[in-house]
Residue, then its C-alpha position, 0 to 999 in steps of 0.5 A: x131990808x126984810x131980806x136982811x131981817x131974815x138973813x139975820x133971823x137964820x144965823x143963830x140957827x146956823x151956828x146952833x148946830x155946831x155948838x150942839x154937836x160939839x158939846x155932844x163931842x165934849x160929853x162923848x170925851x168926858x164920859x169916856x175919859x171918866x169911864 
């Protein structure tokens, strides 16, 4: 059981950094694309 707590307390941290780095891609495409 705590050993699923934690596991579920790690999967947003997981998915996260994805996110980040493909909205700094999105920004770096629309910047350029403005530009």
């Amino acid at each position: 059981m705590v050993g699923a707590r934690l596991q579920d307390v790690d999967r947003p941290r997981r998915w996260l950094l994805p996110m980040v780095l493909a909205l700094l891609v999105l920004f770096v495409v629309v910047g350029s694309l403005l530009s």
